[in-house]
DRENDO-1510 file (C-alpha; in Angstrom, 1 decimal, always signed):
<recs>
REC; n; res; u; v; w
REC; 1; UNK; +82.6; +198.7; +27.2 .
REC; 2; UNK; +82.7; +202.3; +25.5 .
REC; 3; UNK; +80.2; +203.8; +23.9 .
REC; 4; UNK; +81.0; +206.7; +21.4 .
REC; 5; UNK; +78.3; +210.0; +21.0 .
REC; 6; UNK; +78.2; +208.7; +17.2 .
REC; 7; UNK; +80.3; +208.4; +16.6 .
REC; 8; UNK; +78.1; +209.2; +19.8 .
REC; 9; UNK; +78.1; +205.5; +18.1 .
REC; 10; UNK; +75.6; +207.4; +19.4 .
REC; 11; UNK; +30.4; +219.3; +4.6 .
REC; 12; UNK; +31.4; +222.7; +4.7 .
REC; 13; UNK; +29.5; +225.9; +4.4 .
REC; 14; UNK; +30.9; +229.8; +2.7 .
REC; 15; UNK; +30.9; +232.5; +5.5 .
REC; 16; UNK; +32.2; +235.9; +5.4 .
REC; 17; UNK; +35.9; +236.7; +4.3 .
REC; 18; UNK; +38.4; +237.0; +6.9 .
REC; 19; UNK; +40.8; +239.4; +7.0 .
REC; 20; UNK; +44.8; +239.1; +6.8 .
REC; 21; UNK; +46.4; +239.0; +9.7 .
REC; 22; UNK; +49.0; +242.3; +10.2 .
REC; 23; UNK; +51.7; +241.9; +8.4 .
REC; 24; UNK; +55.3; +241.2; +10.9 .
REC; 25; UNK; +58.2; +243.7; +10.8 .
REC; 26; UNK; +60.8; +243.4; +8.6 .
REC; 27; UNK; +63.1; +241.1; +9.1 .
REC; 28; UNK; +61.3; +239.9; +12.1 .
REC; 29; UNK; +61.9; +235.7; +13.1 .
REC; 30; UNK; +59.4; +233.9; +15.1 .
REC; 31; UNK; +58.7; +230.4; +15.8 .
REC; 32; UNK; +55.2; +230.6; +14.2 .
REC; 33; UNK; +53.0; +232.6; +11.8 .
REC; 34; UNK; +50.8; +234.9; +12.9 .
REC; 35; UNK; +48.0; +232.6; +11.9 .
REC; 36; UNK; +49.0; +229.4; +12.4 .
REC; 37; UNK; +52.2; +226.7; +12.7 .
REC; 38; UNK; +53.7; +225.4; +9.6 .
REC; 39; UNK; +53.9; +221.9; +8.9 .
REC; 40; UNK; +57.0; +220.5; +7.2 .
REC; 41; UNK; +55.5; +219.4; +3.9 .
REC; 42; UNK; +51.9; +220.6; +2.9 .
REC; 43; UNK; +48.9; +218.1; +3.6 .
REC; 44; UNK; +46.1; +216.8; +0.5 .
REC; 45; UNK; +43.6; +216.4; +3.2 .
REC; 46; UNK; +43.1; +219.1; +5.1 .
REC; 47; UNK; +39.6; +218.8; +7.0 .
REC; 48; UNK; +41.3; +215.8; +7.6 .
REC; 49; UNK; +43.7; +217.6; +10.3 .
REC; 50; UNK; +40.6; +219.0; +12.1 .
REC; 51; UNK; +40.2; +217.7; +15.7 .
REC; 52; UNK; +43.4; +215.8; +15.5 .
REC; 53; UNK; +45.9; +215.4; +19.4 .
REC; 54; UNK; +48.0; +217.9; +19.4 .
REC; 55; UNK; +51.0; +218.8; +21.3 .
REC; 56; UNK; +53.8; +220.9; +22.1 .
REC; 57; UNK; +57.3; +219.1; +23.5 .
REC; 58; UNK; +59.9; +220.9; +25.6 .
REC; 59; UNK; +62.6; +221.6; +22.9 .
REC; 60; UNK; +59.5; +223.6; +20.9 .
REC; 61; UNK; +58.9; +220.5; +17.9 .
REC; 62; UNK; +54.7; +219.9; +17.5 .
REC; 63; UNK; +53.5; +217.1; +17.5 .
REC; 64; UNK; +50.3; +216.1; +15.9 .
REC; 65; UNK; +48.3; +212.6; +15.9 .
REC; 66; UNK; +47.9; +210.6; +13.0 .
REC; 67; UNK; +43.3; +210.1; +13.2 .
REC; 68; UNK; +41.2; +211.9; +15.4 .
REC; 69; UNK; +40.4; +210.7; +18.8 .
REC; 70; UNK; +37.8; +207.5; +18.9 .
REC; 71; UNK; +34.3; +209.4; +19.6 .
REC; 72; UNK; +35.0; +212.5; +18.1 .
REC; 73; UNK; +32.7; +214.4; +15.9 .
REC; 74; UNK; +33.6; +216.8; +13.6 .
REC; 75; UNK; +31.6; +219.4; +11.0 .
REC; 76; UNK; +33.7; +221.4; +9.2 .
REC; 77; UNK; +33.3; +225.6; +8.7 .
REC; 78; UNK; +35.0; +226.7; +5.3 .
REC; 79; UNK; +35.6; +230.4; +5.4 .
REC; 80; UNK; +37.5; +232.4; +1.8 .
REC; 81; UNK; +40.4; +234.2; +3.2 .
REC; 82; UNK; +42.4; +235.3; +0.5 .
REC; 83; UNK; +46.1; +237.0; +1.2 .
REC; 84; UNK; +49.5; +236.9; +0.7 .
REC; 85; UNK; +52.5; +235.3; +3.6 .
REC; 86; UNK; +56.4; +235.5; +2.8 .
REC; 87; UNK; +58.9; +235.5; +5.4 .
REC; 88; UNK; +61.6; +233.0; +7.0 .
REC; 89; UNK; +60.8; +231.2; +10.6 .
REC; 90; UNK; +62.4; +228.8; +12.5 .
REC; 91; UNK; +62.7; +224.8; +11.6 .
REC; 92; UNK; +61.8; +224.0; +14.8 .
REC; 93; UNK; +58.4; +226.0; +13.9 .
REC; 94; UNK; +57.4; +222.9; +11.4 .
REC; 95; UNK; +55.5; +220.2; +12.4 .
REC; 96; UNK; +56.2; +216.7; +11.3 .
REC; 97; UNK; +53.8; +213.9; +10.7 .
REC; 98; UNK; +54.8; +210.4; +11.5 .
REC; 99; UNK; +55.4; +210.0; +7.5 .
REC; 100; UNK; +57.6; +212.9; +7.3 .
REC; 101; UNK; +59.5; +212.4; +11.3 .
REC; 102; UNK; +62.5; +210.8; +9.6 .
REC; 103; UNK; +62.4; +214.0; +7.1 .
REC; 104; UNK; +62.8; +216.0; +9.5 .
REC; 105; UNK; +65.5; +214.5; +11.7 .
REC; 106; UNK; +67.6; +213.9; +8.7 .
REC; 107; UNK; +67.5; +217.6; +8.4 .
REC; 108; UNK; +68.1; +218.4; +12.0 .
REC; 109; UNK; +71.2; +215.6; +12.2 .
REC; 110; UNK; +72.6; +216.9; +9.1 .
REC; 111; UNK; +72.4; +221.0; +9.6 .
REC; 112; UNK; +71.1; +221.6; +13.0 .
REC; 113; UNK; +67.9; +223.5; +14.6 .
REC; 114; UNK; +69.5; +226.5; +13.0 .
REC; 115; UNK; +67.6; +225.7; +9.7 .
REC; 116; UNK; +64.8; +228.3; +8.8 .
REC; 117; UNK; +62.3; +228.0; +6.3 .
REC; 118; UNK; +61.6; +230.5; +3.6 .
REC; 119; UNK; +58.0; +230.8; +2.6 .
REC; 120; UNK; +56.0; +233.2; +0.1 .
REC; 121; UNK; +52.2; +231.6; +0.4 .
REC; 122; UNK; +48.5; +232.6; -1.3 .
REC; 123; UNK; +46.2; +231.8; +1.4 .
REC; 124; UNK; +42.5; +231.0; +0.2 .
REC; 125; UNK; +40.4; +229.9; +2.9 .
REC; 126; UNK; +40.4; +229.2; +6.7 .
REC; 127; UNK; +38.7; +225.5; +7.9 .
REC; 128; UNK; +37.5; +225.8; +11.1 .
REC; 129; UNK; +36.1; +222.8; +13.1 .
REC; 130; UNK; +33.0; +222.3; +15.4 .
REC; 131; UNK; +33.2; +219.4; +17.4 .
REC; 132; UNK; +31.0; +217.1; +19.2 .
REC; 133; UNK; +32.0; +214.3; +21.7 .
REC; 134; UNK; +35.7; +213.5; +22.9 .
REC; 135; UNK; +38.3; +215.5; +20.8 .
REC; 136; UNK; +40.9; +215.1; +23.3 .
REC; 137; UNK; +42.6; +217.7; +25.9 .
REC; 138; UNK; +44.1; +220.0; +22.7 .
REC; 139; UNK; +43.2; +219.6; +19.5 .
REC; 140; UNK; +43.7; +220.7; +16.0 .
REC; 141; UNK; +40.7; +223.6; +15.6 .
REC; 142; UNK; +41.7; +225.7; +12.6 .
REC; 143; UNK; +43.6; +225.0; +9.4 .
REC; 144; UNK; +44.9; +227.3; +6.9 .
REC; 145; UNK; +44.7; +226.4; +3.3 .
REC; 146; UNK; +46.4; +228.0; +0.0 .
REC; 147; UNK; +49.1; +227.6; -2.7 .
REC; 148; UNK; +52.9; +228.6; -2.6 .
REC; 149; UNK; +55.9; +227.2; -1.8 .
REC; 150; UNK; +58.4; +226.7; +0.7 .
REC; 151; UNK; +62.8; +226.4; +1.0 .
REC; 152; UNK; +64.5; +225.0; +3.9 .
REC; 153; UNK; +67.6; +227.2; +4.2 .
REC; 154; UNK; +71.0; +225.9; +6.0 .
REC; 155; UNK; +74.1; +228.5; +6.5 .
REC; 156; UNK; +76.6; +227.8; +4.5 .
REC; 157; UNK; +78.7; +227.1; +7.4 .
REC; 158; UNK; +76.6; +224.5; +9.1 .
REC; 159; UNK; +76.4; +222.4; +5.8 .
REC; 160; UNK; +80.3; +222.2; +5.5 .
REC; 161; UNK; +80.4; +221.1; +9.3 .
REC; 162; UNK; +77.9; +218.9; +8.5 .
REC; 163; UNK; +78.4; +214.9; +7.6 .
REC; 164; UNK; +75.0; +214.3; +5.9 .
REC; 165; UNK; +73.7; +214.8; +2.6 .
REC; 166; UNK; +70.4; +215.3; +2.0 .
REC; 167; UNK; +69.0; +212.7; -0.8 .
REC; 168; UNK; +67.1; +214.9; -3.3 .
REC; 169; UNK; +68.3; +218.8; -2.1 .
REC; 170; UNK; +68.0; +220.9; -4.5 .
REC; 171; UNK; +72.2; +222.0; -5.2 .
REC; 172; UNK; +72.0; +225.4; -5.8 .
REC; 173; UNK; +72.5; +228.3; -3.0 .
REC; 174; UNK; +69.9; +231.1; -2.7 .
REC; 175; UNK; +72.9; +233.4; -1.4 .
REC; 176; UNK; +76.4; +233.6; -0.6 .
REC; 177; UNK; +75.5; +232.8; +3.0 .
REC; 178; UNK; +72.3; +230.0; +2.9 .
REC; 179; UNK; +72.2; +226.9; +0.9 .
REC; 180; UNK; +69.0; +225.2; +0.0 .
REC; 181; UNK; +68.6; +222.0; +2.0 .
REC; 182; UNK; +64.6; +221.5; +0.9 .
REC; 183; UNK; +62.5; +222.6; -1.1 .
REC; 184; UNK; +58.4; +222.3; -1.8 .
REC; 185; UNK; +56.1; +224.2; -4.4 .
REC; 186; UNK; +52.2; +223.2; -5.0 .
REC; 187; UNK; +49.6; +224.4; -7.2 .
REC; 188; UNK; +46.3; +223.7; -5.9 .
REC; 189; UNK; +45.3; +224.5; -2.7 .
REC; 190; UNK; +46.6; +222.2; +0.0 .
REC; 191; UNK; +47.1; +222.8; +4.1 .
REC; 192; UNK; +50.1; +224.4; +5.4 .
REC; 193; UNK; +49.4; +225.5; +9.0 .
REC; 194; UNK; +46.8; +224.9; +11.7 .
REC; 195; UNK; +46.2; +226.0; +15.3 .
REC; 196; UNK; +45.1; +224.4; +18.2 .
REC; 197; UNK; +42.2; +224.7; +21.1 .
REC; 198; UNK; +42.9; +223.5; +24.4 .
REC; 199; UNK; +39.7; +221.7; +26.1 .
REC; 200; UNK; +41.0; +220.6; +29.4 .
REC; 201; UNK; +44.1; +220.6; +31.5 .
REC; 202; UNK; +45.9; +217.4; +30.6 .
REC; 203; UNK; +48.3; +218.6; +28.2 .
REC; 204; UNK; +50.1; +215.1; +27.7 .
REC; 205; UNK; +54.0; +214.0; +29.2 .
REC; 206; UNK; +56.8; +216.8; +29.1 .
REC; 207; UNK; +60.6; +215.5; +28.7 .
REC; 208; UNK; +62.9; +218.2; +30.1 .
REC; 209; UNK; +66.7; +216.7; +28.2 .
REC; 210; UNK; +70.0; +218.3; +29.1 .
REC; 211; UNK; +73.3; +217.7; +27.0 .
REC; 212; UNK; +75.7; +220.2; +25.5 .
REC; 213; UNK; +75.3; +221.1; +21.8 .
REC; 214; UNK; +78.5; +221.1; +21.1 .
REC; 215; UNK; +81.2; +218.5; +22.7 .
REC; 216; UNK; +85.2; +218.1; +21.6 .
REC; 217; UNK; +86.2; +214.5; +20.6 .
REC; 218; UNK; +87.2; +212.8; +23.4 .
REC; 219; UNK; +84.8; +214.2; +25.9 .
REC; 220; UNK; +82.4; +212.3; +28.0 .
REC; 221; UNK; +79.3; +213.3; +28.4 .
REC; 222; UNK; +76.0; +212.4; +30.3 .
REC; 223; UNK; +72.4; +212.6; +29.6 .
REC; 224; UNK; +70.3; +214.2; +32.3 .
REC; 225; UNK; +66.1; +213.6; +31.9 .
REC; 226; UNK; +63.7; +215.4; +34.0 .
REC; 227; UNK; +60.0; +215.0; +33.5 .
REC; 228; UNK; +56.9; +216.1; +36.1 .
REC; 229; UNK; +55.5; +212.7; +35.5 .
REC; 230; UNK; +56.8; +209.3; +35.5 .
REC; 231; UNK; +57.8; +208.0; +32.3 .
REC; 232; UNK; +59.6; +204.9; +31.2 .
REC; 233; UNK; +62.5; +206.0; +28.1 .
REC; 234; UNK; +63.4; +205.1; +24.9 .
REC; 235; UNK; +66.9; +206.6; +23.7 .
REC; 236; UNK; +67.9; +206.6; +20.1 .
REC; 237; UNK; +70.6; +208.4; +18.8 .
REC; 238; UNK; +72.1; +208.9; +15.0 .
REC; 239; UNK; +75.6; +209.2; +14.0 .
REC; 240; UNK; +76.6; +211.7; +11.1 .
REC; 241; UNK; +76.8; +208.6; +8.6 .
REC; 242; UNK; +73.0; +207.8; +8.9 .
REC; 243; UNK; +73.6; +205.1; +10.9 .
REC; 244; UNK; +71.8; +204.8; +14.6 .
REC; 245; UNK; +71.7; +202.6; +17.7 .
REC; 246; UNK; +69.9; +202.1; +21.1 .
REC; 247; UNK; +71.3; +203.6; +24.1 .
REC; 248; UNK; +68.5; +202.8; +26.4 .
REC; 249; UNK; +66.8; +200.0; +27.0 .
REC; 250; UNK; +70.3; +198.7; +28.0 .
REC; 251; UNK; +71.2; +195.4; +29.6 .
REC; 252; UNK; +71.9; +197.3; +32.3 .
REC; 253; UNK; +68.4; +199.3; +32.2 .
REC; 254; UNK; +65.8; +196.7; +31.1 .
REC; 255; UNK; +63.3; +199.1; +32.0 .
REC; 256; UNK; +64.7; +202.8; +32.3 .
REC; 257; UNK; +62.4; +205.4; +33.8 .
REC; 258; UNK; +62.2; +209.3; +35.4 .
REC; 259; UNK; +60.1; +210.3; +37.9 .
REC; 260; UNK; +59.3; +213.4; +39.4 .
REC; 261; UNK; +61.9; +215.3; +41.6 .
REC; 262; UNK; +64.5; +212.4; +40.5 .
REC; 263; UNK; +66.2; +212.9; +36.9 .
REC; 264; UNK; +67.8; +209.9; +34.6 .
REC; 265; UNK; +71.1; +209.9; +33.8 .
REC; 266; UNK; +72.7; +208.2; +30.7 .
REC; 267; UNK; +74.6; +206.7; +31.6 .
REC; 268; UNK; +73.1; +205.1; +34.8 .
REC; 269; UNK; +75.1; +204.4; +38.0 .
REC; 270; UNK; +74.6; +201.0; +36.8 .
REC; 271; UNK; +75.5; +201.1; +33.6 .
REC; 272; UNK; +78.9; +203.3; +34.7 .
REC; 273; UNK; +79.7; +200.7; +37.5 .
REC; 274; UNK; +79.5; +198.2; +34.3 .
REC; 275; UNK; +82.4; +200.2; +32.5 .
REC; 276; UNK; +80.2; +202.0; +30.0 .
REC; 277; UNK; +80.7; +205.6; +29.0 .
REC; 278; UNK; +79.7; +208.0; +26.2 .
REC; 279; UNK; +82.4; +209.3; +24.7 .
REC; 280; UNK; +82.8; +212.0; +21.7 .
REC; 281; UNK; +84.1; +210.4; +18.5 .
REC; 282; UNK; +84.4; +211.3; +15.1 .
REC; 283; UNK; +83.5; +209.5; +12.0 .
REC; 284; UNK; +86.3; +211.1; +10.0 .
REC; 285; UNK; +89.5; +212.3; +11.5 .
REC; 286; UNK; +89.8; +216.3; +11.8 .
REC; 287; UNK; +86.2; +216.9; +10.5 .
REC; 288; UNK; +83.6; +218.3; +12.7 .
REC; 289; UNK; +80.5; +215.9; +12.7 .
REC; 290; UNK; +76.8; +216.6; +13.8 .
REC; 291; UNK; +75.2; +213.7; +15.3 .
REC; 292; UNK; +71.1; +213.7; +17.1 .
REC; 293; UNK; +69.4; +211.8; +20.1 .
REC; 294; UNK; +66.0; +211.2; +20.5 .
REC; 295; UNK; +64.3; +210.6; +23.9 .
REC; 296; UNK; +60.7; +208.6; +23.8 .
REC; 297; UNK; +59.0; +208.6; +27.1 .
REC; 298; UNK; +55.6; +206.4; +27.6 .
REC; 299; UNK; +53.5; +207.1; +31.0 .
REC; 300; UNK; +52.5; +203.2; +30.7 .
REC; 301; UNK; +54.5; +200.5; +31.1 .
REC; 302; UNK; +52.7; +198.3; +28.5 .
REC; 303; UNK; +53.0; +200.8; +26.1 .
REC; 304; UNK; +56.8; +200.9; +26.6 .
REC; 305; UNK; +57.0; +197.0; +26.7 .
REC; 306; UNK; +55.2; +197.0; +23.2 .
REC; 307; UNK; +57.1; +199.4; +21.1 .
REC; 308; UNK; +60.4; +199.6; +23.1 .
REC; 309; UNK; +63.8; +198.3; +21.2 .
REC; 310; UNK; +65.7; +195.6; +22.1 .
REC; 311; UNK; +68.4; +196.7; +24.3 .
REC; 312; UNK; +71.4; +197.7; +22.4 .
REC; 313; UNK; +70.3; +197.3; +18.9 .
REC; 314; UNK; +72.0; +198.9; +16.3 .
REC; 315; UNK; +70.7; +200.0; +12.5 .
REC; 316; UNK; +71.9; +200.5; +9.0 .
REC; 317; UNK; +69.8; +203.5; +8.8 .
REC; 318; UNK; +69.2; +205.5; +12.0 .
REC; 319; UNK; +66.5; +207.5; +10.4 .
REC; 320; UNK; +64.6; +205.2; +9.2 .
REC; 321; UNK; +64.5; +203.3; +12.8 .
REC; 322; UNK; +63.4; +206.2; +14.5 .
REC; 323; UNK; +60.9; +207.2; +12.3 .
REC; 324; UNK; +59.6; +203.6; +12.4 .
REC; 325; UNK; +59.3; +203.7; +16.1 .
REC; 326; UNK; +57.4; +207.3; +15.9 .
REC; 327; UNK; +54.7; +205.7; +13.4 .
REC; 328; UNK; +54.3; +203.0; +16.2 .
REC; 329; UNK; +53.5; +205.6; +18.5 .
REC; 330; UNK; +51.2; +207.3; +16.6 .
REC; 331; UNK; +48.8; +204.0; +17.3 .
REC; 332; UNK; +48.9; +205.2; +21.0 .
REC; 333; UNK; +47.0; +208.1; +22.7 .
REC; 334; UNK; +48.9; +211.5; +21.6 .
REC; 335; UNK; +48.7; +211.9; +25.9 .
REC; 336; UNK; +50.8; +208.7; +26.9 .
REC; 337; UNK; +53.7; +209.5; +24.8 .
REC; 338; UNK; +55.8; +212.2; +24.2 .
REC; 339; UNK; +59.3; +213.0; +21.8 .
REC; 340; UNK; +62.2; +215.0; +21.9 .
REC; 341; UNK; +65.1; +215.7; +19.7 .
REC; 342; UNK; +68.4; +217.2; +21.1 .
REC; 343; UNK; +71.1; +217.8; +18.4 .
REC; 344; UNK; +75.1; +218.3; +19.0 .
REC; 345; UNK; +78.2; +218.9; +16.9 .
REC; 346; UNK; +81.6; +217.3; +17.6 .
REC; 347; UNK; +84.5; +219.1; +17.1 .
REC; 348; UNK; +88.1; +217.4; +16.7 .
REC; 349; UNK; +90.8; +218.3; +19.6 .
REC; 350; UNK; +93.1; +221.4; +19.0 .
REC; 351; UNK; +96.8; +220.0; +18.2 .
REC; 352; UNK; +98.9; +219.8; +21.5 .
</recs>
């Protein structure tokens, strides 16, 4: 049995005005504003956000729970902070919602991590949150609120390479060297970026995931998973067509797990003793395809058992799958689950 890397087919209150945070040098990149981290697409609710599980994943992406924790109290602090933001970060810098996850990851399959965001914002007020009771280890504390817009920018290069079209882009370029991939404009004032408090030490489960980002049809490759903790694993992946399948659970690895000191490998000494390999392939002959995994690890075992796949399982719609499965996470404790998305291009083999 061979399996290819799909092809892997794999009540507030007004205080004083704050000031504008110093403005970044020009042309300067960072992962995050100076006053806060983006979120993908703005939010209608945002003293909703406050005191929401928060976290931070190894590969950089945020994370951020769908309701507060049970027992958590929250009054809300509005304070007018009028300025001006415009400048490009990283995509990696936005944070997805379980209603946006499959957003996101169709923009990462299809264009890579090398996406940047373009955004020119009129900021109007700062919500800030005092809490009462059990907010969780790190929580949303601050969110920033204002009008603008915001572009997700591809190079013009990646989108050739790339097999995946994203439904509703926008087709015009911006220049002869970006294409827009996304783009988002509102009116009235809505929540665009937040930051976070951290009120104890438990900062939830880190995934450490190893693969090369870019592979040559025809090569196999191997999964390695570290982790501190010990953490049973969900691996997706999605194939340049949109279409996705499980790689673990297998029927070799019922119940695949990493513990500390001991990485995973994908695929197992099990599974390799069965015949099974991942192997680069590409969905069209000669053209260069970028393809995703996602690795899910659960510190329980009845939360794996619960939302875990059944072994081998294939879909129609890869993005849809996954975010399907994040949205079922989002039921659990933000600290017994953790994501993270690794994406890779394949190339075709040089002529002999």
């Amino acid at each position: 049995m061979r399996l290819s890397l799909l092809p892997l087919f794999l009540a507030s209150c007004a205080g004083p005005t704050l000031p504008p945070p110093p403005p970044p040098e020009q042309g300067e990149q960072s992962r995050e504003l100076e006053q806060g981290h983006l979120l993908l697409f703005p939010s209608t609710e945002p003293e909703r956000l406050l005191a929401r599980p928060v976290r931070l994943t190894e590969d950089g992406a945020w994370t951020i729970a769908d309701a507060r924790s049970p027992g958590c109290e929250v009054e809300v602090r509005t304070v007018p902070s009028k300025y001006r933001i415009r400048r490009r970060v990283k995509l990696e810098s936005l944070t997805a919602f379980s209603g946006t996850f499959g957003e996101l990851l169709g923009i990462e399959a299809g264009f890579g991590s090398a996406t940047e965001a373009d955004i020119d914002i009129e900021n109007s007020a700062v919500l800030k949150a005092d809490t009462r009771g059990d907010c969780d280890q790190v929580y949303v504390d601050q969110v920033f609120v204002g009008t603008g817009r915001r572009k997700l920018l591809a190079k013009a290069d990646a989108a050739a390479k790339a097999s995946l079209i994203v439904p509703g882009a926008p087709g015009a370029g911006v220049d002869s060297k970006s294409i827009v991939v996304d783009e988002t404009a509102w009116e009235s004032p809505q929540a665009y970026a937040f930051t976070y408090r951290e009120a104890g030490s438990d900062h939830g489960l880190a995934l450490r995931v190893e693969m090369p980002t870019s592979i040559v049809e025809g090569q196999e490759v191997t999964l390695r998973i570290e982790s501190d903790e010990a953490a049973y694993l969900v691996v997706y992946y999605r194939d340049a067509a949109g279409k996705g399948a499980v790689l673990w659970p297998s029927h070799q690895e019922q119940s695949p797990m990493v513990r500390p000191g001991a990485p995973a490998f994908l695929p197992s000494a099990s599974e390799r003793s069965a015949g099974v390999r991942l192997q680069a392939a590409l969905v069209e002959p000669g053209q260069p395809a970028r393809e995703t995994l996602i690795v899910y690890g659960f510190r329980d075992q009845a939360d794996y058992a619960r939302v875990s796949p059944p072994p081998g399982a294939s879909f129609e719609d890869g993005t849809h799958a996954a975010a399907h499965l994040t949205a079922q996470m989002d039921e659990l404790p933000l600290q017994r689950w953790t994501r993270s998305i690794v994406s890779y291009l394949i190339t075709p083999k040089e002529p002999q």
